[in-house]
Each structure stands twice: as structure tokens, then as C-alpha cells.
BADODREN-580305 format. One record per residue (C-alpha): y negated, x negated, z. Coordinates in pm, 1 decimal, padded with zeros to 6 digits. Layout:
REM residues N
         yy         xx         zz
          Y          X          Z
...
END
This chain:
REM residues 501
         yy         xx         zz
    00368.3    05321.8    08258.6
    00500.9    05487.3    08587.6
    00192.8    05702.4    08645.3
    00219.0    05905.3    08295.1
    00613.9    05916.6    08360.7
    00493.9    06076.2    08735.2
    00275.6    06309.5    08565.9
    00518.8    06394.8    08249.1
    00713.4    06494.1    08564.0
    00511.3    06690.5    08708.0
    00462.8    06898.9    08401.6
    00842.4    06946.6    08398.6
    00896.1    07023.4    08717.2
    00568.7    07223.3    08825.2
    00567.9    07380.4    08488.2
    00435.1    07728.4    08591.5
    00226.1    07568.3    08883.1
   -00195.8    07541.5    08847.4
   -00322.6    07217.4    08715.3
   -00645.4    07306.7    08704.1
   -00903.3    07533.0    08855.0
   -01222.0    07559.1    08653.7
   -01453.3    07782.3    08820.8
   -01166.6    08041.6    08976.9
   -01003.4    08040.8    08679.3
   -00653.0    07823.3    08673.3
   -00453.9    07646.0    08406.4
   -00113.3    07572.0    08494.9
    00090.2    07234.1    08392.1
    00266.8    07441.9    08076.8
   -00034.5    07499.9    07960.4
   -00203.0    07108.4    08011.3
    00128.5    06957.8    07867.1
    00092.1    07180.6    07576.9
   -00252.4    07086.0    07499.7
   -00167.4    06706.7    07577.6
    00085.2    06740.5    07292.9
   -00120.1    06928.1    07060.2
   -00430.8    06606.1    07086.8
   -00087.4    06371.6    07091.2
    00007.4    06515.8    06728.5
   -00347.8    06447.3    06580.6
   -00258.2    06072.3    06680.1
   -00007.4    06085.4    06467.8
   -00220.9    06147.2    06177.1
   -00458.1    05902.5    06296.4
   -00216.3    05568.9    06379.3
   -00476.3    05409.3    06344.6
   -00722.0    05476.4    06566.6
   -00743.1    05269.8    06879.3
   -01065.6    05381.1    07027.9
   -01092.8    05745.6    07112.8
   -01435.4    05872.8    07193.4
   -01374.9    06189.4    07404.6
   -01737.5    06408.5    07466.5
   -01643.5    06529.2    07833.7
   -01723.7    06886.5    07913.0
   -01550.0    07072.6    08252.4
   -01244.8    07217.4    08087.4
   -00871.2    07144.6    08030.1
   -00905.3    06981.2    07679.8
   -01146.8    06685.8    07826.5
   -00906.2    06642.0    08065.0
   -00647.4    06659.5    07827.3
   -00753.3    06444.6    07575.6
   -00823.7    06162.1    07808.3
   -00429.7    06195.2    07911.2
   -00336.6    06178.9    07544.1
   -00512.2    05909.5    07501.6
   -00309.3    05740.8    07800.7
    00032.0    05885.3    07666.3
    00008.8    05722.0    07283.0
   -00104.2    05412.7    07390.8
   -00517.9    05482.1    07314.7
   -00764.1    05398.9    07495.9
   -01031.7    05646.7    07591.5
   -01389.3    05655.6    07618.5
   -01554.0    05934.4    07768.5
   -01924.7    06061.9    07684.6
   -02160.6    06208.2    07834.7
   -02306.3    06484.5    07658.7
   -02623.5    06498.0    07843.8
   -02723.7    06183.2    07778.1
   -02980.7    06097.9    07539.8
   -02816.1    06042.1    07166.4
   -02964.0    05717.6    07080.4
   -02798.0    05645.6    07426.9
   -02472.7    05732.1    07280.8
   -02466.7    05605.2    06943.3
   -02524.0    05260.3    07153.5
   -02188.3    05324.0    07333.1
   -01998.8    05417.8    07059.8
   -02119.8    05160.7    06831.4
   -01973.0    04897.0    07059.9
   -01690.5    05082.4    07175.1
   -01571.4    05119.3    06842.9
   -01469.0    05454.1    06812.3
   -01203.6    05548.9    06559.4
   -01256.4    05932.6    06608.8
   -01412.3    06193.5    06825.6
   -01207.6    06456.7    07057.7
   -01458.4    06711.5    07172.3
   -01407.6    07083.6    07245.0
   -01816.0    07106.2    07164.5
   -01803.3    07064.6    06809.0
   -02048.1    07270.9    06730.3
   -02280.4    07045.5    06931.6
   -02157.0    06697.5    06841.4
   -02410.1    06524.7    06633.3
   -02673.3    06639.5    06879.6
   -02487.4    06414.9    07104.6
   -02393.9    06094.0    06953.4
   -02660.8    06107.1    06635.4
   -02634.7    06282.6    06310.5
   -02503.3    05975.6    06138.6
   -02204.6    05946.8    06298.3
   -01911.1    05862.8    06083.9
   -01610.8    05924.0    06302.9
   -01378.0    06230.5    06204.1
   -01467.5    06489.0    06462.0
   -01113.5    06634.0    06641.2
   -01174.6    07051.3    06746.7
   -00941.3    07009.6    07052.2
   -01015.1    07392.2    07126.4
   -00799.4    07476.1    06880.4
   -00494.4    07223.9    06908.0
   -00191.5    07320.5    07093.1
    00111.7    07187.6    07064.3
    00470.0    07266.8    07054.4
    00605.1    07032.1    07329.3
    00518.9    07109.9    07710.1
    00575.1    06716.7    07750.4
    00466.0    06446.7    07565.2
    00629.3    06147.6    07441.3
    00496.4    05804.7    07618.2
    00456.6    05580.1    07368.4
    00541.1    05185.8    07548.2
    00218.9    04995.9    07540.1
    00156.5    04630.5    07679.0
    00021.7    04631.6    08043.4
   -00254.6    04416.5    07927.8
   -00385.2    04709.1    07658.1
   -00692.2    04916.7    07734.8
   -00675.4    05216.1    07901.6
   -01005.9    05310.5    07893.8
   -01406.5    05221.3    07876.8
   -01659.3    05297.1    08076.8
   -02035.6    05226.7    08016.0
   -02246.7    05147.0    08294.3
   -02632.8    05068.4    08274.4
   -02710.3    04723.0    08179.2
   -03026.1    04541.2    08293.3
   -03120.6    04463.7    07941.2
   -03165.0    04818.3    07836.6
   -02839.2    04792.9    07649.3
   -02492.9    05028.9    07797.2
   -02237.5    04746.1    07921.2
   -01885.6    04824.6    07873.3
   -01633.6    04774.4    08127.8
   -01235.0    04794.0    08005.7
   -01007.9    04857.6    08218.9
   -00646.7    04736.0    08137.3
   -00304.7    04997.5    08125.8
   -00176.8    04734.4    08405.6
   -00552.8    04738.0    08585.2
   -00483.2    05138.6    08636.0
   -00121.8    05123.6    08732.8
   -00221.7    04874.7    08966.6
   -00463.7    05070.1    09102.1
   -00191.5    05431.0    09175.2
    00052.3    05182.3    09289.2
   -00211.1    05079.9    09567.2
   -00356.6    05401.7    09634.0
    00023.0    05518.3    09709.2
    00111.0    05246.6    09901.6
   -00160.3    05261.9    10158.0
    00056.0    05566.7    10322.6
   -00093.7    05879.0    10137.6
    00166.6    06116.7    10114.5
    00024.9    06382.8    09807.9
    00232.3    06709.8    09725.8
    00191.8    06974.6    09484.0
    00076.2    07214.7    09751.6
   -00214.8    07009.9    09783.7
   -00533.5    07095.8    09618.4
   -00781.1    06796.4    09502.1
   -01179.1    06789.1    09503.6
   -01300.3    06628.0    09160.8
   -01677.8    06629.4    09197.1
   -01781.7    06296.4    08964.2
   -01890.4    06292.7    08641.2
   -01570.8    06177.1    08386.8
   -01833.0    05912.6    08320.1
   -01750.5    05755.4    08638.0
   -01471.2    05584.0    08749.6
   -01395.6    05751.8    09090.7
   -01332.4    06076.5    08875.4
   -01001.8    05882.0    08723.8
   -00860.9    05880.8    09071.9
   -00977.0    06232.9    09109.4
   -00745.4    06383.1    08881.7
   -00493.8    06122.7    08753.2
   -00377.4    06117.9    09103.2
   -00304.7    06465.3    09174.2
   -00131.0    06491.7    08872.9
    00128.6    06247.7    08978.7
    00253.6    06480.6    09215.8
    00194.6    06810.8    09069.9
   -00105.4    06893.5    09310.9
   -00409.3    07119.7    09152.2
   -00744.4    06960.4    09108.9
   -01043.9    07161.2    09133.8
   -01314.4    07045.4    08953.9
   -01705.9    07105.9    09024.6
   -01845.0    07304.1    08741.2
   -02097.6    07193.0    08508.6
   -02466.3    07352.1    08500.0
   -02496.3    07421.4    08851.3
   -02647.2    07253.2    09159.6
   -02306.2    06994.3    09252.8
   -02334.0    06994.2    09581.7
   -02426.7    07358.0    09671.2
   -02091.0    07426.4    09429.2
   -01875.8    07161.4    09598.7
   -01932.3    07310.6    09952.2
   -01835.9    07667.3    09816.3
   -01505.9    07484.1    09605.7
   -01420.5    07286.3    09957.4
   -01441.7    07637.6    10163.8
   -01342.5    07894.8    09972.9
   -00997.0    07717.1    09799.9
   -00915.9    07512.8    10120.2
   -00941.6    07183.9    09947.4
   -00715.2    06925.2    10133.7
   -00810.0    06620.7    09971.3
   -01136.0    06514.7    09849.3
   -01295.8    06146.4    09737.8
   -01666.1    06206.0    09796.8
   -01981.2    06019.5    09734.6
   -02150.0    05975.5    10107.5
   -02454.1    06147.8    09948.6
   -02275.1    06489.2    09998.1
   -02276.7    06450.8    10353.9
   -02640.8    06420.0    10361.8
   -02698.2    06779.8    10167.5
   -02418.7    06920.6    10371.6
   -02560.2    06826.8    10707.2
   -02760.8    07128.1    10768.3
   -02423.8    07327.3    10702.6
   -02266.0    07165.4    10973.7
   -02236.7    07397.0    11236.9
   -02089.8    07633.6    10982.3
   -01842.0    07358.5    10806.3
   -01453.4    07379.3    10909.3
   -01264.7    07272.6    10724.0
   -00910.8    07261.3    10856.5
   -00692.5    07225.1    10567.4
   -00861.8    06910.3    10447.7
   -00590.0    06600.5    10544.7
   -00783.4    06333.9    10333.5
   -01138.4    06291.0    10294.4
   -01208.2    05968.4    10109.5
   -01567.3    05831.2    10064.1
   -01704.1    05558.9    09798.5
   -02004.0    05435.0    09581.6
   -02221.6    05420.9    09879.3
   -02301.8    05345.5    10190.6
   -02143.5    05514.0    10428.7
   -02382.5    05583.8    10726.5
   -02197.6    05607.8    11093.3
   -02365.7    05885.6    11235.5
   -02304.3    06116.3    10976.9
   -01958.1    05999.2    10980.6
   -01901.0    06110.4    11314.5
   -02064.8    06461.6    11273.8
   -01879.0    06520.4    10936.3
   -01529.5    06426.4    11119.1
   -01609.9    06748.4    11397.1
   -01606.4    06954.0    10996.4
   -01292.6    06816.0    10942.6
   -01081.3    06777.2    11234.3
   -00693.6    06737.2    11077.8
   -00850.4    06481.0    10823.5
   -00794.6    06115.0    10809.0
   -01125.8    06001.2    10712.8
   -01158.5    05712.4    10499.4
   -01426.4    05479.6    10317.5
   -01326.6    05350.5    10064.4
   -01469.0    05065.7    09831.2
   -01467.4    04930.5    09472.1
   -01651.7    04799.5    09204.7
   -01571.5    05015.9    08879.7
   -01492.8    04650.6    08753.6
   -01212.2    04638.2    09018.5
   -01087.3    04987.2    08882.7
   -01210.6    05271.6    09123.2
   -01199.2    05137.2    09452.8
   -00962.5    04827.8    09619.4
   -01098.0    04794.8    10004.2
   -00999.7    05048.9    10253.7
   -01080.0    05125.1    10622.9
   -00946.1    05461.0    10851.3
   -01236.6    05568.9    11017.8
   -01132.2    05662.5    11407.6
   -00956.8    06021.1    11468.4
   -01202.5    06073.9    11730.6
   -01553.8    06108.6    11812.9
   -01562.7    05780.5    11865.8
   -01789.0    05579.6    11684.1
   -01617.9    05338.4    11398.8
   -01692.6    04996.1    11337.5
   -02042.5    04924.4    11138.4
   -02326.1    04725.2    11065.8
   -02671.1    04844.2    11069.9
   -02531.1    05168.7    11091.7
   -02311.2    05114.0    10772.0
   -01971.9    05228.6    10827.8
   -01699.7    04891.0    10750.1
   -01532.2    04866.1    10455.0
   -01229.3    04776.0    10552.6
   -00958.7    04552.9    10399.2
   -00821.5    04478.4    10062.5
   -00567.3    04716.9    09883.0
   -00218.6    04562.4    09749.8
   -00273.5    04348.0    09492.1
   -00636.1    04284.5    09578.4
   -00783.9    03942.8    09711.1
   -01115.7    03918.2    09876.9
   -01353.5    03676.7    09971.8
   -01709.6    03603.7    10084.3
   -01879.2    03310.7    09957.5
   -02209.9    03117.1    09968.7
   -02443.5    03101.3    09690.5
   -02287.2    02815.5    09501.5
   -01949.3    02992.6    09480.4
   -01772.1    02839.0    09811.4
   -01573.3    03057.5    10049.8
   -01753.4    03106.5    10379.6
   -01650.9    03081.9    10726.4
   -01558.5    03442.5    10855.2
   -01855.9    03616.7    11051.3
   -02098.0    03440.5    10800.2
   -02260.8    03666.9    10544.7
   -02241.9    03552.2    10155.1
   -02113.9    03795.9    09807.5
   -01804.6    03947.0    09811.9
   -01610.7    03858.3    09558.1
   -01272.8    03998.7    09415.9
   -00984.2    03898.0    09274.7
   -00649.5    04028.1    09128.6
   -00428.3    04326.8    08943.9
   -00675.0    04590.5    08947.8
   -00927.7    04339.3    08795.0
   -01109.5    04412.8    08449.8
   -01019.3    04151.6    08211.3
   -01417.7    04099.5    08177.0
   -01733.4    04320.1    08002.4
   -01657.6    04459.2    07653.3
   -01780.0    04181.6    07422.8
   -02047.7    04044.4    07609.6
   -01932.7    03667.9    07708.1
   -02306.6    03613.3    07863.4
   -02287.5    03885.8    08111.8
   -01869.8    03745.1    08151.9
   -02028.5    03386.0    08266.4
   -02263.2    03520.3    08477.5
   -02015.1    03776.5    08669.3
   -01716.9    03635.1    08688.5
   -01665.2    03263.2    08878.6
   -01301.9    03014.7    08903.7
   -01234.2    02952.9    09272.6
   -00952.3    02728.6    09395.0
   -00772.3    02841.2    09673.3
   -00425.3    02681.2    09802.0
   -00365.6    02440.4    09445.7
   -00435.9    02775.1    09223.5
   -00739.1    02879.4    09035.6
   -00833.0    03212.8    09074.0
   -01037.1    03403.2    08902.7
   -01356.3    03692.0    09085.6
   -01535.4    03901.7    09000.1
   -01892.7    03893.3    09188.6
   -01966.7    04211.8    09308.3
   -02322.2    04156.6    09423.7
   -02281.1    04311.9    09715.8
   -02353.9    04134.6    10118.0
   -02046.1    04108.4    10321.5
   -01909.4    03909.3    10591.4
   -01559.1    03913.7    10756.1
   -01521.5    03989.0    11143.4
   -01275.2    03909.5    11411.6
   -01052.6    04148.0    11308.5
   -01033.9    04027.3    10899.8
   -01222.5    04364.3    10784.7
   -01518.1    04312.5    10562.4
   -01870.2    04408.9    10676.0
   -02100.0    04569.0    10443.2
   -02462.2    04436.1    10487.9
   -02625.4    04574.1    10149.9
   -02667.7    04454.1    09786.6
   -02812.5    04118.7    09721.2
   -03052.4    04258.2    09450.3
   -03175.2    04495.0    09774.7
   -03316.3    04124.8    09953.3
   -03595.5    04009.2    09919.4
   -03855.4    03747.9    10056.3
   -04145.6    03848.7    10250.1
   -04338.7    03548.4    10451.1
   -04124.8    03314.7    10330.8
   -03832.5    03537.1    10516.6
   -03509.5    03635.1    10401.6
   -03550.8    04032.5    10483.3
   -03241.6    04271.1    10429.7
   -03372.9    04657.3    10337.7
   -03097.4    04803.2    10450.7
   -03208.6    04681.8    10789.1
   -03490.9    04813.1    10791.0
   -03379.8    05149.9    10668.0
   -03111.4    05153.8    10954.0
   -03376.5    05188.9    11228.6
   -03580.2    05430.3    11050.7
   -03287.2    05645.4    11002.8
   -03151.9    05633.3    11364.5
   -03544.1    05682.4    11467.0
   -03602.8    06015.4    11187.8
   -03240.6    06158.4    11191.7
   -03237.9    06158.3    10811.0
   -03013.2    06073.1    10620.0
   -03226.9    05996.4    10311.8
   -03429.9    05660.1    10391.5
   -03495.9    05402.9    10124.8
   -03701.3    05073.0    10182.8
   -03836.4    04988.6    09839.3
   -03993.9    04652.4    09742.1
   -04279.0    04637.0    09606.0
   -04590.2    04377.2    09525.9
   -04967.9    04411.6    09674.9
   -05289.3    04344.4    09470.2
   -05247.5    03976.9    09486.6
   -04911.6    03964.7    09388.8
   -04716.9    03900.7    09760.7
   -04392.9    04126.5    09885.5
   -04444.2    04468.0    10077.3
   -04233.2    04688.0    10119.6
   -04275.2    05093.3    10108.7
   -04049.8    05316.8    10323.4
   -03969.3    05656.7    10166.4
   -03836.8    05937.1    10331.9
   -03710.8    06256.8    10227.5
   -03813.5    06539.3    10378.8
   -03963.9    06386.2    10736.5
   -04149.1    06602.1    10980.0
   -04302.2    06361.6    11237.4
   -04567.9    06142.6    11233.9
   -04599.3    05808.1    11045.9
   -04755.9    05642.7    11342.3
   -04514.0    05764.2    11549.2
   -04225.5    05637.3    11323.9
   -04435.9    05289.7    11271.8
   -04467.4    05238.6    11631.3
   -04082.3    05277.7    11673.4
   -04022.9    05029.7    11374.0
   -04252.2    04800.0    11604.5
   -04013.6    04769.6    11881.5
   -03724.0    04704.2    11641.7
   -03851.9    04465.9    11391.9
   -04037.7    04151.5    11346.8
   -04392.1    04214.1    11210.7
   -04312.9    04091.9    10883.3
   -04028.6    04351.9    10786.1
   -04251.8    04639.3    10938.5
   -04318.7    04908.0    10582.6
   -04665.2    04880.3    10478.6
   -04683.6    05229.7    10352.9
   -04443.7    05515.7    10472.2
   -04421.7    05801.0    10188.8
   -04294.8    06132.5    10217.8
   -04056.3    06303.5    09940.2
   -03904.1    06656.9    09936.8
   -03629.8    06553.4    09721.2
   -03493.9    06202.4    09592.0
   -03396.2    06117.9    09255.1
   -02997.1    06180.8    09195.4
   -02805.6    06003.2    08917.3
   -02537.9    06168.8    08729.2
   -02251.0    06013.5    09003.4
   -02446.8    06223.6    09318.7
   -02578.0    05846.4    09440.7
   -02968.5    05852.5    09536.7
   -03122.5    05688.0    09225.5
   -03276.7    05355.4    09355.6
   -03405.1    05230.0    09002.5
   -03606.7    05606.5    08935.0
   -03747.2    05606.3    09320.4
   -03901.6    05295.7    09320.1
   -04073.2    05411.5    08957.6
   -04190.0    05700.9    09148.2
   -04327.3    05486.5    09418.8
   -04499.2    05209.6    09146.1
   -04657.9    05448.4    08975.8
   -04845.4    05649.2    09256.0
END
């Protein structure tokens, strides 16, 4: 696999170089080979376990076991330990697991249920003798890893993601023009739950770079902004929701070593774009997007180098165009590509692909759809998501198709509506939620975080913008909005708020 023989590299050649940073205290590559090979040895006694659960905490022997994993032909799947048990004996039930890697042992039946009957691996304690680890050959089309995502029925789905998915995916990420060194130092802010943490660390490690990740237990953002000042960070992959607690820091954000600054899992709002680029002046600024079933992100589009404003719809910043090995289309609601500049569901297509959900053929039918284009069947993935493709073949992001709905018999978009509320407020933190009146018909609610003016001044605005049957029926006030683990505003928890006051 040529990203583990980049990063058995790296520990070679960057041997007395820092890794790691976990809260101002380093970890150099010596020491992350050695611990790789130390986890790789209790493999050994293990050949045959498949399925490694690995209990994530913020230190070098999470990180390191997931790399193991990676290096002896395992696949990985990381755990939460703040998540409820029951939670996790769900995921690891289905997963599999052979054995447990946590350096939390003392902890680990509170997390994943006292009748757990894995053996339990103290990675604290292992070290090994070798400060590079042998890479054992595996088939492209073995698992690299799982990640569990909410399902609708209550029940964690599982989303594999192939050895040949995430080589596809550095290969991509490398040939887009990013030029990584081991002077640089990397941002990981995401939960090792989530997939944009992979490219968080796996890449910098390619190259010998340090990543710097955001410490457990304390308010993320608050510590991001002091890791992006105070250590210079020059490349960070962000969740657009940082931007929004960071915009009152503004005036006092420069950030002049940053070269990359990469933004995905949201959308990506233009006029905070354009203030955040004055924070960062020497950065290209991207936005990035990607499914985690398309392994991290695939879609790419370089945000202007200037004040200028970038392309975008609704205020949505555009999402560019596919990644190597990535195909992309838009199609209609019976599965048929689309005429550019007409909106339908994205759908995605090739290398960096998941093979489909971990044993779950119902959700596979429902997600994934055969399209014939030029004699070959292809298979997509449908991502759910709006889109439509403009003049200049970039895709348009226009919202989620689960964020529609039908008021007066009319198709109305929320994220529409939440566009000219923002650009009327200034906040960045607008949400249209649906809802249903007394006798059962569509309204919507319009919740704000954090808004000083009027609501009949903000109605009256909405008047002028929109036709009177997307106008909010309520407008609610919030000082805070709900966060999930990945830093996105929690859609699913606000609009319980909102139903049950």
C-alpha cells in the first residue's frame, strides 16, 4: 500500500522529528514507529483477529493502533468512548471485533458493556523493538477500516471502507497539487470517529509533517483557535462551523503561516468565506466535499485569492469538481442523469467508493443505484444531497433533499430560506426547521442563535425576499445550538428542541 510505505518512510527518515503534539507536549516518529511495532507484535499473537476495535482517546497509542491495524493487514474500528455503552456494544456486535486496543483499560467495560468478551490489549504498556514496522501485503479490496454513522432506524450503520478505497483517496488528495513537507504542521480537530480525521493525520504522516491534535475535555473550538495561533498551524481541514465561533475573533485572527485551509461536512457560507480569507492571507482556501461513503471527501473547488466573492448558491460556497478517480452526476428522481443547470441528487461513482453498508443489503438497495453511461454500467452511490452542474462543469450545492419539504402544495428548499435570513441577521447560525401545525399542515420555524433585532423587523425583510408561503411562522431565539461530536450544528437535536417547546 504506497501510503504506509510513505509513512514507514517517514519514520526512517524523520526519525527524531515530532509526530505528534498533544497538548504542547510532542512525540517524535522514533517514538510512534516504536509503539506501531509494539501493537504490530500483539498481532502476531492474535493471527487471527481481523476486526480490531480501537477505544480512541487523544494520545499516540490511538493513533498508533489505528496505523497497526493498517500495517498487518487489520482493519480498524474506532470507538467512541463517550458514547453511551449499549451504543457501543451495538457497533461492536456487528463489527465483529476480534479484540480491543485501548490505552483506557481501566475504563473499558464502562464503555462497550460489562459483557464484553473480546481480549482487552493495554497499548500503554506495549513498545516495541523495531522503529519500523513490517507491511504485511493485503488485497486492495480488504477493509481498512469501519466507521459507524447514525442510522434512521435507531440502529449504528457501518460503512467499510476498502485498503484500495483509502489509497485512492491519498493518491487524489496528492494529485490535486498539494505540495506537504515535514516542516509543515497539521490541524486535526475531528473526532477519530469521523472520517475527515483519517485525512487529518494519515496525510501528514506521509510526508513526515507534525499533526497537532485538539485535546479532549475542553471547549474544541476555543482550543483549536489557541492550537492554530500559538504553533503556526499551516494546514488545517476544518468543519465550516469553526468559522462561525471564530468570527468574533476576527479582527484579532492572522494567521500567516497557514498555506492550506480545507473546509468539509458542511455548508460552506460565502460571506464568512471571504472574511475568514482576510485571517489567512498566504492560504489557498478550499471546500472540499465527500460523503464518508466516498472516503473523506472527492469534490474540490479553490476558493478566489482575493476578496472577491467565489462562486455560490444561496450563499453556499460551490463545491467544485470531482477528484481523480471520482465520477459525478446529478440525476432526476427516477435515477436518470439530468441536463446540466437542472437541480436533481448527486450521485457518485468510482475508486474511493465503499463497497456498500456493513451487512445491511436493505439500506445497500436503497443507497446505491446501476446507471449506464457510454455501453458501461456504473455503479453510485446516492448522496442525498441537491446539486446541479453550471456552465463551467462545477457542481452547485443547493441543500439536502431530506431538508425539502412541501408547504401549499410547493416544493420549498430551507436552505433558501435560511440564506436570506442570514444575509438579513449577519449570523452565521440560522436553521429553518420543519415542522407540522395543529391540524397537521407544513410550517416552518426559523431559529437563530444568538439574534439581537427584532422579529418583525427580520419578518418584514423575509417579506420582500420570499413568496408568502416560505415566510417562518415562528422565529425563535437560541443562545447556543446543539453541536454533534464532528463540530456540525446538530439538525436532528434542534428540531427536538423546537417540537417540544
Amino acid at each position: 500500500m504506497k501510503m504506509l510505505d510513505s509513512i514507514s518512510a517517514a519514520i526512517l527518515n524523520h526519525a527524531a522529528k515530532n509526530s505528534f503534539c498533544f497538548s504542547d507536549v510532542f512525540s517524535s516518529y522514533a517514538a510512534l514507529g516504536a509503539k506501531i511495532s509494539g501493537i504490530a507484535d500483539v498481532f502476531k499473537t492474535h493471527p487471527e483477529a481481523r476486526h480490531i476495535g480501537v477505544i480512541t482517546n487523544n494520545d499516540i497509542e490511538t493513533y498508533a493502533s489505528n496505523i497497526a491495524a493498517l500495517f498487518c493487514g487489520k482493519a480498524f474500528v474506532p470507538i467512541n468512548p463517550e458514547n453511551p455503552a449499549e451504543r457501543n456494544m451495538l457497533i461492536t456486535a456487528q463489527a465483529g471485533l476480534d479484540l480491543i486496543l485501548t490505552s483506557l483499560p481501566e475504563k473499558v467495560y464502562d464503555i462497550i458493556g460489562k459483557d464484553a468478551q473480546f481480549p482487552i490489549i493495554d497499548t500503554s504498556v506495549l513498545t516495541g523493538n523495531s522503529s519500523v514496522p513490517e507491511i504485511i501485503e493485503t488485497d486492495d479490496s480488504a477493509t481498512a477500516y469501519i466507521l459507524f454513522t447514525s442510522g434512521s432506524t435507531g440502529i449504528p450503520k457501518g460503512v467499510p471502507i476498502t485498503r484500495g478505497n483509502l489509497n485512492a483517496f491519498i493518491e487524489a488528495f496528492f494529485a490535486l497539487g498539494y505540495e506537504l513537507n515535514e516542516n509543515d504542521r497539521v490541524l486535526q480537530i475531528f473526532d477519530l470517529t469521523f472520517d475527515l480525521s483519517l485525512m487529518s493525520y494519515l496525510v501528514p504522516l506521509t510526508v513526515g509533517a507534525c499533526v497537532y491534535p485538539v485535546p479532549s475535555g475542553e471547549i474544541k473550538y476555543t482550543a483549536a483557535y489557541t492550537i492554530l495561533e500559538d504553533h503556526e498551524i499551516t494546514v488545517a481541514l476544518m468543519v465550516p462551523s469553526v468559522l462561525s465561533f471564530l468570527r468574533k475573533y476576527f479582527d484579532e485572527v492572522r494567521l500567516e503561516k497557514m498555506r492550506y485551509s480545507l473546509f468539509c461536512g458542511e455548508a460552506l457560507y460565502n460571506d464568512l468565506t471571504q472574511e475568514w480569507k482576510k485571517c489567512v492571507p498566504n492560504a489557498l482556501v478550499q471546500n472540499v466535499y465527500g460523503p464518508t461513503e466516498a472516503t473523506i471527501f472527492c469534490l474540490t473547488y479553490d476558493c478566489s485569492n482575493t476578496a472577491a466573492a467565489d462562486k455560490e448558491y444561496n450563499g453556499i460556497v460551490c463545491i467544485g469538481k470531482p477528484m481523480k478517480g471520482t465520477l459525478a452526476v446529478v440525476v432526476d428522481e427516477n435515477g436518470t442523469i439530468v441536463p446540466d443547470g437542472t437541480k436533481g441528487e448527486l450521485c457518485l461513482a468510482g475508486t474511493q467508493l465503499t463497497p456498500g453498508y456493513w451487512k445491511n443489503p436493505q439500506k445497500n438497495s436503497e443507497a446505491f443505484i446501476h446507471i449506464e453511461m457510454n455501453g458501461e454500467i456504473i455503479r453510485f452511490y446516492r448522496s442525498g444531497d441537491i446539486c446541479f452542474v453550471d456552465d463551467d462543469c462545477d457542481f452547485m450545492f443547493c441543500g439536502r433533499l431530506d431538508n425539502q419539504v412541501k408547504i401549499q402544495g410547493f416544493r420549498v428548499e430551507l436552505s433558501e430560506i435560511e440564506h436570506h435570513a442570514r444575509e438579513y441577521t449577519g449570523l452565521s447560525n440560522v436553521v429553518a426547521v420543519p415542522l407540522q401545525d395543529a391540524r397537521g399542515n407544513a410550517i416552518i420555524q426559523l431559529v437563530l442563535e444568538k439574534y439581537k433585532g427584532t422579529e418583525d423587523a427580520l419578518m418584514s425583510y423575509l417579506r420582500t425576499r420570499l413568496p408568502a408561503y416560505m415566510i417562518p411562522s415562528v422565529v425563535r431565539n437560541m443562545d447556543a445550538f446543539p453541536l454533534n461530536v464532528n463540530g456540525k450544528v446538530d439538525r436532528k437535536a434542534l428540531k427536538k428542541i423546537v417540537e417540544t417547546v
